[in-house]
C-alpha positions as CSV (number, residue, x, y, z in Angstrom):
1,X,9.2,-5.4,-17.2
2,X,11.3,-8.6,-18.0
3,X,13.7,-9.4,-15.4
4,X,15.5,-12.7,-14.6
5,X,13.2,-14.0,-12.1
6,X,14.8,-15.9,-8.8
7,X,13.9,-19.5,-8.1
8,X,11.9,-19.1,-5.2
9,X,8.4,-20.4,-4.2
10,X,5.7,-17.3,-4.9
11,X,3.3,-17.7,-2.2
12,X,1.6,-14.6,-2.3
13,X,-1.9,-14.5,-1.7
14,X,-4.4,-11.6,-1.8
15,X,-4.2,-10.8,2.1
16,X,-1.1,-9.9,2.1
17,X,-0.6,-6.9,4.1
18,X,2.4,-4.5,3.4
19,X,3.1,-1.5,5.9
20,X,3.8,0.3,2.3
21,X,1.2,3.6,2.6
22,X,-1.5,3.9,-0.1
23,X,0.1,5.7,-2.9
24,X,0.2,5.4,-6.5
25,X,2.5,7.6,-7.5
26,X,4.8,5.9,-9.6
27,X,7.3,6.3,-12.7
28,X,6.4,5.2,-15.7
29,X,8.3,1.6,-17.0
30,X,9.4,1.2,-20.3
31,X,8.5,-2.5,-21.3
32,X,9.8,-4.9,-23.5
33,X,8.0,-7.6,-25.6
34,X,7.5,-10.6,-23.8
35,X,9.2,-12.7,-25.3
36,X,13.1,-10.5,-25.6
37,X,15.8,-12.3,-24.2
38,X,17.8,-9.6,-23.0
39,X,16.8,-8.6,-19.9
40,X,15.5,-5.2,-18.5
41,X,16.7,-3.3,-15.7
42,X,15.3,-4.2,-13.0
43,X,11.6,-2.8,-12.3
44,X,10.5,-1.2,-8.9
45,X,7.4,-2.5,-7.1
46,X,5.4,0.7,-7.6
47,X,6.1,0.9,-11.5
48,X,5.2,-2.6,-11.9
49,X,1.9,-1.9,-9.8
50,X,1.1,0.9,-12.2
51,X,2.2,-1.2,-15.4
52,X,-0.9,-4.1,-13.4
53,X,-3.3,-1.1,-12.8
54,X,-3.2,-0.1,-16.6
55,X,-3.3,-3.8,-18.3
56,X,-5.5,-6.0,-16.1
57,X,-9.2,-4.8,-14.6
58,X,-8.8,-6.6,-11.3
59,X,-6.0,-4.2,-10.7
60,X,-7.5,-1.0,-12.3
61,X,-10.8,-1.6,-10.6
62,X,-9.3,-2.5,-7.7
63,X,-11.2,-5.6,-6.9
64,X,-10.3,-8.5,-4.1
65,X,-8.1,-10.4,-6.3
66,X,-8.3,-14.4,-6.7
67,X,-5.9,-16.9,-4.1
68,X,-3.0,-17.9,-6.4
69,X,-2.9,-14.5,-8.6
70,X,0.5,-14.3,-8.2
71,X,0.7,-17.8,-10.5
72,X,-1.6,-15.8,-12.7
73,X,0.4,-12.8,-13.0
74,X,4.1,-15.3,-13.8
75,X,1.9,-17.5,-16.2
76,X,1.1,-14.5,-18.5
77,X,4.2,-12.3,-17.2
78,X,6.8,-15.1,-17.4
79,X,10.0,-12.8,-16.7
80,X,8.6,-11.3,-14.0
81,X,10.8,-10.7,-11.2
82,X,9.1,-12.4,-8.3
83,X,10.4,-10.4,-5.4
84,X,9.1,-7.6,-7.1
85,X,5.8,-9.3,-8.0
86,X,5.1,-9.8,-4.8
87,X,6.1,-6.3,-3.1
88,X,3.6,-4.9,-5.8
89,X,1.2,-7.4,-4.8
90,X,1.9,-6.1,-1.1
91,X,1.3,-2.3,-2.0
92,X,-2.2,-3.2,-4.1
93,X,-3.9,-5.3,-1.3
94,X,-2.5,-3.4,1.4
95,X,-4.0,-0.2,0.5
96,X,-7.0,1.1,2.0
97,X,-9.1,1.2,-1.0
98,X,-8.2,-2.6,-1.6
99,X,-9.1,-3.4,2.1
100,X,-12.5,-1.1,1.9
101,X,-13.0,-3.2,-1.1
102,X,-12.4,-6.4,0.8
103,X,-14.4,-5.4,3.7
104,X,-17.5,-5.7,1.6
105,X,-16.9,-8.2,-1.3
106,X,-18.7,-11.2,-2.1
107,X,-16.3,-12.5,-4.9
108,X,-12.4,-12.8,-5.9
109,X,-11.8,-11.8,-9.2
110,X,-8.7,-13.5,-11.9
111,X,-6.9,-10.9,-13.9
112,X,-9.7,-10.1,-16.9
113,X,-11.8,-8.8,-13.8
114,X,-13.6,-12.3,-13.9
115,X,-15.8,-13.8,-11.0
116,X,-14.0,-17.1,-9.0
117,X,-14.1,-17.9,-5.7
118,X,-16.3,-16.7,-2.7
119,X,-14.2,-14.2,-0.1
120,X,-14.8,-15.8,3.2
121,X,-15.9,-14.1,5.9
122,X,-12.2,-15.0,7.9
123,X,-10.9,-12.2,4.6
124,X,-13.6,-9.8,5.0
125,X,-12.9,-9.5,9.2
126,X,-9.2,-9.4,8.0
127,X,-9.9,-6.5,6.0
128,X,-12.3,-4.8,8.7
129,X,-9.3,-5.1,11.6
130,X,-6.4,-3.9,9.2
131,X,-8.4,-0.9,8.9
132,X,-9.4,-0.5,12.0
133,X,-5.9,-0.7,13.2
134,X,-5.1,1.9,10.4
135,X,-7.9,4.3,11.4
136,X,-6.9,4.0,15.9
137,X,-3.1,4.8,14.5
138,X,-4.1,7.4,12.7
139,X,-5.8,8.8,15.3
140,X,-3.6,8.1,17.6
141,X,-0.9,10.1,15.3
142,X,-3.1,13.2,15.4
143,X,-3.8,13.6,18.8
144,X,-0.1,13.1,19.9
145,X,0.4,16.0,17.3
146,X,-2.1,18.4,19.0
147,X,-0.7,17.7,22.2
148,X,2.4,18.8,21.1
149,X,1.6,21.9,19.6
150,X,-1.0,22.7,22.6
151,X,2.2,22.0,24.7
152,X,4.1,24.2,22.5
153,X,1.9,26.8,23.0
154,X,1.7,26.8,26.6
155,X,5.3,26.9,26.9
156,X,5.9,29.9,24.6
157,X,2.9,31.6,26.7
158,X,4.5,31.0,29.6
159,X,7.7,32.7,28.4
160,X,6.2,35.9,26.9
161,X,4.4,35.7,30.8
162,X,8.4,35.6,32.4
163,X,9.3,38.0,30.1
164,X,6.6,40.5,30.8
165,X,7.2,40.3,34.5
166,X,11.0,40.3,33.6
167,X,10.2,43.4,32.2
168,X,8.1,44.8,34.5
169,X,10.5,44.5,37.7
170,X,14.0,44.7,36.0
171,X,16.0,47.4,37.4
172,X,16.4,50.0,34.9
């Protein structure tokens, strides 16, 4: 968990939108006390995102998180790597089940799973037209795979049809 973290801005906010799938599948990180010197291999995004799911609620319940959580996240997480941080934030509010839950929420919620700010309704469209976009390529995906297999099929009946008339006039 404790990397060197670079000097760059963290700008990260909870609408970020990775084209990451939803998965959470990942290895299990080893973490150091907070306050070690030495530092830790470096974490991937997906093990950090499981070590968020299983310490903070917001993450675990999978609620819209609050503007500025990446400032949260450094302030109690101070070796956090930050280009890491914010490809884990990137998985988390790019999943569906985070944009489902933006689609309908009311509130943001801080790390402890605490109420803040309202979600405007700019987020909550947000939400609604990644997941539209998500459901039409999807869609999209399927019937371009039916087509090719109903394609696939018509050309292997074609050729058992050759090959039955092949057959059927050959000289023998």
């Amino acid at each position: 968990m404790n990397t060197i973290s670079a000097a760059e801005p963290a700008d990260t906010t909870a609408s970020a939108t990775p084209e990451t799938p939803d998965t959470q599948q990942a290895p299990a990180a080893a973490a150091a006390a907070p306050g070690a010197s030495t530092a830790a291999p470096a974490m991937s995004a997906r093990a950090l995102l499981k070590q968020l799911q299983q310490e903070f609620p917001a993450f675990r319940d999978c609620l819209p998180l609050a503007i500025g959580i990446d400032k949260q996240l450094l302030a109690r997480m101070p070796g956090l790597d930050r280009k890491t941080m914010r490809a884990a934030l990137g998985i988390h509010t790019g999943s569906m089940r985070y944009l489902r839950a933006m689609e309908k929420a009311k509130v943001r919620f801080d790390l402890d799973g605490t109420a803040g700010a309202e979600v405007t309704d700019t987020h909550r469209q947000h939400a609604k037209e990644q997941l539209q976009q998500r459901f039409k390529k999807e869609a999209e995906r399927k019937k371009a795979e039916r087509d090719a297999a109903a394609a696939e099929e018509a050309a292997r009946q074609r050729q058992e049809k050759l090959q039955a008339l092949a057959n059927k006039f050959s000289r023998q």
